[in-house]
C-alpha positions in Angstrom: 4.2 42.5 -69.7 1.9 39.6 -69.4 4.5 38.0 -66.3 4.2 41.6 -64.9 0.4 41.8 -64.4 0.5 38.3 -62.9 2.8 39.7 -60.3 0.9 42.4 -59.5 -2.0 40.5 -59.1 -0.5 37.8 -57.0 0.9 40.5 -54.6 -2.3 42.5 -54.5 -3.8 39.1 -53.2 -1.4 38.6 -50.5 -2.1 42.2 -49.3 -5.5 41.7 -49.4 -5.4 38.4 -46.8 -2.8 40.3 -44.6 -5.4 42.6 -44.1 -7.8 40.5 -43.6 -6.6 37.8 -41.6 -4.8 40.0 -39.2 -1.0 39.3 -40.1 1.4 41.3 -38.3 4.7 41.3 -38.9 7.0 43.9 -36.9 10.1 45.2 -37.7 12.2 43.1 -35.4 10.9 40.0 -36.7 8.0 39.2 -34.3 4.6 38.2 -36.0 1.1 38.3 -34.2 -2.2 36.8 -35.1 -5.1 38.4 -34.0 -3.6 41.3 -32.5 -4.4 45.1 -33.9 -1.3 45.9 -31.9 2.3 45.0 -32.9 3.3 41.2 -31.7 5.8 41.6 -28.5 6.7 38.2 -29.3 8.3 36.2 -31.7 5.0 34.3 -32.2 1.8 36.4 -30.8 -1.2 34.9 -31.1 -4.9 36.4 -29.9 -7.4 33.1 -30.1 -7.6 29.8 -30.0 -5.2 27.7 -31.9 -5.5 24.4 -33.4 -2.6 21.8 -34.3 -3.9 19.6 -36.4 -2.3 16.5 -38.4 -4.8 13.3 -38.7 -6.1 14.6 -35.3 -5.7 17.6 -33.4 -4.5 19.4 -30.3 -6.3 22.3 -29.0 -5.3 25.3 -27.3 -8.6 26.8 -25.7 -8.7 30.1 -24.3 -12.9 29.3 -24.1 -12.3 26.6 -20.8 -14.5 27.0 -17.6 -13.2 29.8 -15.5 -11.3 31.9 -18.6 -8.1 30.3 -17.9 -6.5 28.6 -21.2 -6.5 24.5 -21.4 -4.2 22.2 -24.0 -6.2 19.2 -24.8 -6.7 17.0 -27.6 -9.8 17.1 -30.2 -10.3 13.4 -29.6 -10.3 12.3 -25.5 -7.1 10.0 -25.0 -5.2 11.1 -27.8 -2.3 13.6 -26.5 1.3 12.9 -25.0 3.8 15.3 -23.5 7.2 14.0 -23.3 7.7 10.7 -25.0 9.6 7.5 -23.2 12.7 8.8 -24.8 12.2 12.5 -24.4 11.3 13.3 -20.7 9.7 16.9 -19.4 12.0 17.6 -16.7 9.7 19.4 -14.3 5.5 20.2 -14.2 4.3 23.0 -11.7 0.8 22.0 -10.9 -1.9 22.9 -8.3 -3.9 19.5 -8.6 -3.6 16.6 -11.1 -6.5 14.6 -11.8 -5.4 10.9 -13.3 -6.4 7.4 -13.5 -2.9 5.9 -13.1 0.4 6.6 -11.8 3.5 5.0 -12.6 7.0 5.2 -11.3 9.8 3.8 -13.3 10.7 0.6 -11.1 12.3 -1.7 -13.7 15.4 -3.5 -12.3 17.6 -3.0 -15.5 17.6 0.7 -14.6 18.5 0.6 -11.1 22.0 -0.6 -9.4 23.0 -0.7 -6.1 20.1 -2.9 -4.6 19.8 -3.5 -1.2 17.4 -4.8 1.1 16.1 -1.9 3.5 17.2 -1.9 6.8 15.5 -1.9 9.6 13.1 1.5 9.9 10.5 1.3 12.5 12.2 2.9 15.0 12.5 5.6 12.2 9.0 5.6 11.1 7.5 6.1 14.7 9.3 9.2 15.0 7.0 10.7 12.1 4.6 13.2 13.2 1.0 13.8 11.1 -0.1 16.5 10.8 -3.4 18.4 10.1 -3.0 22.0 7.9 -3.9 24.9 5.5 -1.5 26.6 3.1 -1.2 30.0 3.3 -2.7 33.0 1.1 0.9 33.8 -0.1 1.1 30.6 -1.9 -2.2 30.9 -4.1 -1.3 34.4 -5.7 -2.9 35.4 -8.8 -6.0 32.7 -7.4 -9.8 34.2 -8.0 -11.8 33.9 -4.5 -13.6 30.8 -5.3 -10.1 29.4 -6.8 -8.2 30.4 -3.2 -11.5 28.6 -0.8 -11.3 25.6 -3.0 -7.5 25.1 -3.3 -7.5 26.2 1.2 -9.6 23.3 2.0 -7.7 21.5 5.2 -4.9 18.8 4.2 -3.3 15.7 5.6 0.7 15.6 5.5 3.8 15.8 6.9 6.1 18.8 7.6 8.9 18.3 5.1 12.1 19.8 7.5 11.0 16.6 9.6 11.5 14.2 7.3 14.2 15.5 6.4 15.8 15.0 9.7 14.9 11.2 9.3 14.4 10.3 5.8 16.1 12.8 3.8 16.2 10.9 0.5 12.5 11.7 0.7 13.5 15.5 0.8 13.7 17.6 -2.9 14.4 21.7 -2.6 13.5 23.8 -5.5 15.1 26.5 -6.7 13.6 29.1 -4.5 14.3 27.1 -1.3 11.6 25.3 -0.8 11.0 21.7 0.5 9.0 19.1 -1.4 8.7 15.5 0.0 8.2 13.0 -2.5 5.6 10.8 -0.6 5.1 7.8 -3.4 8.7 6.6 -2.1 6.8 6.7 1.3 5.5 3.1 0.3 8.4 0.8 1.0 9.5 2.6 4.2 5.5 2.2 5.5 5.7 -1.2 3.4 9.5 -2.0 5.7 7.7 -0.9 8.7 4.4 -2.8 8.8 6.9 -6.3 8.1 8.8 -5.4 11.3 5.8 -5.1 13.3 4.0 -8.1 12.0 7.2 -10.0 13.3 6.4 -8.8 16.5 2.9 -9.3 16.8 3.9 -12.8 15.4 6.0 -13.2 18.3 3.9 -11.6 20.8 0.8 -14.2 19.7 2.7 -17.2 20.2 3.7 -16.6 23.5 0.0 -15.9 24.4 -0.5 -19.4 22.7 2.0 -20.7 24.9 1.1 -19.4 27.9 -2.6 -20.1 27.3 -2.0 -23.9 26.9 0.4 -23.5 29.7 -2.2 -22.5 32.1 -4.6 -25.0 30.3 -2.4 -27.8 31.6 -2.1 -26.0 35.2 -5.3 -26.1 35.9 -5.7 -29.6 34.8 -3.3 -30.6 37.0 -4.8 -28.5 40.0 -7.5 -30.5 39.1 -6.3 -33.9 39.4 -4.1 -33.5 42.3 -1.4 -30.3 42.9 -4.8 -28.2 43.8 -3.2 -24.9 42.4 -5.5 -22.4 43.3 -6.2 -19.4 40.7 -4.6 -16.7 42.1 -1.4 -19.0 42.3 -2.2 -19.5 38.7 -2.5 -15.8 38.2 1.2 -15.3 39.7 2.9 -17.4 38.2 5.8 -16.2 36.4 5.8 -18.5 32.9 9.4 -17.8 31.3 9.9 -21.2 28.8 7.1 -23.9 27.4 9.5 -26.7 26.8 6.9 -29.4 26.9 4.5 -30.8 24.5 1.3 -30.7 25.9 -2.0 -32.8 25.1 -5.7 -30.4 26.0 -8.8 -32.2 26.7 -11.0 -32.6 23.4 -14.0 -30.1 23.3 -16.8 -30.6 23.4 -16.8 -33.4 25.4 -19.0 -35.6 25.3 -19.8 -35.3 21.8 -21.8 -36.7 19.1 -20.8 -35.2 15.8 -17.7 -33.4 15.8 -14.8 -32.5 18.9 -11.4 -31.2 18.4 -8.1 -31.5 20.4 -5.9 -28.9 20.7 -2.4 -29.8 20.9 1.4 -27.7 21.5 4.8 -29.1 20.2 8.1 -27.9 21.0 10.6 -26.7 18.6 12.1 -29.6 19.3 10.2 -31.9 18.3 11.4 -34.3 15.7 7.8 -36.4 15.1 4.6 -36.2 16.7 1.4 -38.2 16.6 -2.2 -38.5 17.9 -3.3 -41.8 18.6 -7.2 -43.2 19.5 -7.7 -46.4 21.7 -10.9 -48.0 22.4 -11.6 -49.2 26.2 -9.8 -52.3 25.1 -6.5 -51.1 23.8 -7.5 -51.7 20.5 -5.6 -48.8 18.1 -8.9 -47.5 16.2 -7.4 -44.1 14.4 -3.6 -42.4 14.4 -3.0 -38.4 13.0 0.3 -37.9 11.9 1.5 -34.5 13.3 4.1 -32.1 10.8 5.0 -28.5 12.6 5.7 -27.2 15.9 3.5 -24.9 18.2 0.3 -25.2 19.0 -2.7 -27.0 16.4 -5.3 -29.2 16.3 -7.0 -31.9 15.0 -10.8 -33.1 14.3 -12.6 -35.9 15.2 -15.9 -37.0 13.2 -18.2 -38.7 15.3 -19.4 -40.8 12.2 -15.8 -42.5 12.0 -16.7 -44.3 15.6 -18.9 -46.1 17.5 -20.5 -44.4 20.0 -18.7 -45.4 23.3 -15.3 -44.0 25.6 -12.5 -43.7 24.0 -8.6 -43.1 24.9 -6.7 -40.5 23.1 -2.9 -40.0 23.5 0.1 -37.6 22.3 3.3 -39.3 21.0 6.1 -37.4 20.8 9.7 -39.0 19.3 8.5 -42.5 20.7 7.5 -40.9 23.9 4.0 -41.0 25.7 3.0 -37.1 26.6 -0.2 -37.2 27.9 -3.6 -39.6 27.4 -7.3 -38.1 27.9 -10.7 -39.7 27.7 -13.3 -38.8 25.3 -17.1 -39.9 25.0 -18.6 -40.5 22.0 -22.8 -40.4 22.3 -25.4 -41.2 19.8 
């Protein structure tokens, strides 16, 4: 009798916080929280809901605008997906973040190859200026739809694909995304194949510049090339090494010579002479192209000096320099 009272009483107790906690449990097995109406799902819940272990995750139907938000009760301290488990796909309108990472670890990757050659590719890419359309903001409040309309900065994704299609993913409605993080090393490609060029371009201007240096010194002295000889000539090889008078000159603290050496060149020195003969300095040359090398006035004695260019035991050219107090 005594076991039967305690039953009753239990029971009446359950009753009593179904009623009052708003536990619905339908017929078909669905139970709702909340809700004075029957739960249309297996789980129905009217409210926020808290998860909570040592700390807790927060589903908010409170957040700025009405619309629900999943965060965590202390900042920092939520994961979805773990490095083992992955989410396969997130549909997002704008993603606000402090880092992003792409897997790029070697152990994961085979069939590694350097990239081929892809600025011919890359200046076929057109960018472009655009809006999205209403269509693609449905269920957006007003302010939501100006906001999320604001004018972007792309590329139009059936073009890429005509050029880059490894760039190219299609969803399952048809449409084209382009993955532009895996943009980088075909910009990254790119910018290396035109540096080479520029490279190439400035050291013929070097060349030709110290060509035309070494012209008009001559004109000078005796083959009286006018300039617009100069300006006509057609330069097609520098194959000479070639000395430049040291500027400024005169000088009294510091002048610098300017120099050009052929790929040829095995070794190459700079020698000074007083007005005597007498070897007073000597600059050991390493490299081809063009340099150059300082003189400090306080290593000399004021006076004229002789400089000259050596080149694999050969004279190439010797200048004058004046050294003031």
């Amino acid at each position: 009798m005594k076991t039967k009272k305690t039953l009753i009483f239990f029971f009446a107790i359950l009753i009593s916080l179904y009623a009052k906690s708003q536990i619905k449990v339908a017929s078909n097995g669905n139970v709702g929280i909340g809700h004075s109406n029957p739960p249309t799902y297996r789980l129905d819940i009217a409210g926020n809901v808290r998860f909570g272990n040592w700390t807790s995750v927060i589903l908010d139907w409170n957040n700025s605008g009405g619309m629900p938000a999943l965060y965590p009760e202390n900042n920092n301290w939520l994961w979805l997906g773990r490095s083992d488990r992955w989410i396969n796909h997130l549909w997002v309108y704008t993603i606000n973040y402090k880092s992003l990472v792409k897997n790029s670890d070697q152990s994961i990757k085979e069939n590694i190859n350097i990239m081929p050659s892809v600025l011919s590719k890359v200046k076929q890419i057109n960018s472009y200026t655009y809006n999205y359309k209403d269509e693609f903001f449905k269920g957006f409040t007003k302010e939501q739809k100006e906001e999320a309309k604001r004018t972007e900065f792309g590329f139009i994704a059936q073009e890429i694909n005509d050029i880059f299609p490894e760039l190219i993913y299609k969803s399952d409605t048809g449409l084209m995304s382009i993955d532009y993080t895996s943009m980088i090393p075909v910009l990254t490609q790119a910018i290396k194949e035109q540096q080479v060029i520029i490279e190439d371009l400035q050291k013929k201007v070097n060349e030709i510049n110290i060509l035309k240096s070494s012209l008009v010194a001559d004109s000078i002295s005796n083959r009286m090339l006018s300039p617009t000889n100069l300006q006509n000539l057609e330069i097609t090889n520098v194959s000479k090494a070639m000395l430049e008078q040291n500027a400024p000159n005169p000088f009294n603290i510091t002048t610098y010579i300017k120099y050009y050496l052929p790929n040829t060149t095995n070794s190459a020195m700079i020698f000074i002479y007083n007005l005597q003969g007498t070897q007073m300095k000597s600059f050991n040359i390493s490299g081809t192209g063009e340099g150059c090398i300082t003189i400090n006035g306080s290593e000399l004695m004021p006076g004229m000096y002789y400089y000259s260019l050596i080149v694999d035991g050969n004279e190439v050219d010797t200048k004058k320099m004046i050294l003031t107090k």
